[in-house]
Each structure stands twice: as C-alpha cells, then as structure tokens.
N, C-alpha and C positions, 0 to 999 in steps of 0.2 A: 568897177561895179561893186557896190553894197551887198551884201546878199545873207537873207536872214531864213534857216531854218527853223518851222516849228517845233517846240519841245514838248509847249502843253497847248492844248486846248479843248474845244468843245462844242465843236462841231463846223464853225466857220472858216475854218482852216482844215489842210491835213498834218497829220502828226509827220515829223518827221520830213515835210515836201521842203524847198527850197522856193523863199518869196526875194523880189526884187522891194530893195530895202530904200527908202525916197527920204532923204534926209538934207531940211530946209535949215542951214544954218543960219541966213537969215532972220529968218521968224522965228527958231529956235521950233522946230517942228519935224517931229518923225511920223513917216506914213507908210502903212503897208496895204496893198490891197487883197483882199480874201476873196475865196472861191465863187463866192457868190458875187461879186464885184463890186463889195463895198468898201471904202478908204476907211479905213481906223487910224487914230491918231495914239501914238504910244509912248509912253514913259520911259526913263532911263531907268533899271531895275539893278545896276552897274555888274563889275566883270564881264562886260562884253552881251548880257542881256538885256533884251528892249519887251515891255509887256502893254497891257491896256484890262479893262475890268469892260466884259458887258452890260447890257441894262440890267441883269439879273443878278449883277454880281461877280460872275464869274470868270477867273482869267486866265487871258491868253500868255505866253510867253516865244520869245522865237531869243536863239543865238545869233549873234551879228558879227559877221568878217569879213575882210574884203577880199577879192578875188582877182 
C-alpha cells in the first residue's frame, strides 16, 4: 500500500493525518481523497512529495511511501 501523509495544507485535508495514496500508472495519474470526500488529482513535486493547488490557489502537499 501507498500511503501519503499530509505536510501542508488548508483545510481539506489534516495536517499530519495519513491518506491512502491511488496511483494510476496507466493514465499516468495520482489521486488522493480528502476529508471531505473529494478525489484531488496531484502532481509530482519530486523527492518523494506529491501536491495539487486549489481553486484559490492554494497548496496542498503530502509525503509518499510505501508501507
């Protein structure tokens, strides 16, 4: 299993929680689902972090490693 704790974010996430990390090599596609139970789709940010920008702007970041 994937598993990706949050480092940063801003509200749609918790700081710190552990997310189950959904990664489509495929389609070439990372997906994480937030507390609220929406799917974000995120970028490579490299060294082992994965992030995404909100509507507002603003972004998330999580650590990614396997378990």
């Amino acid at each position: 299993m994937i598993t990706a704790t949050c480092v940063k974010t801003h509200g749609s996430f918790t700081l710190f929680n552990e997310y189950e990390f959904k990664l489509d090599p495929i389609n070439d596609q990372v997906e994480i689902v937030s507390d609220d139970g929406f799917a974000w789709k995120l970028h490579n940010e490299f060294d082992g972090y994965y992030g995404c920008n909100d509507a507002r702007g603003k972004n998330v970041s999580f650590l990614v490693y396997e378990q």
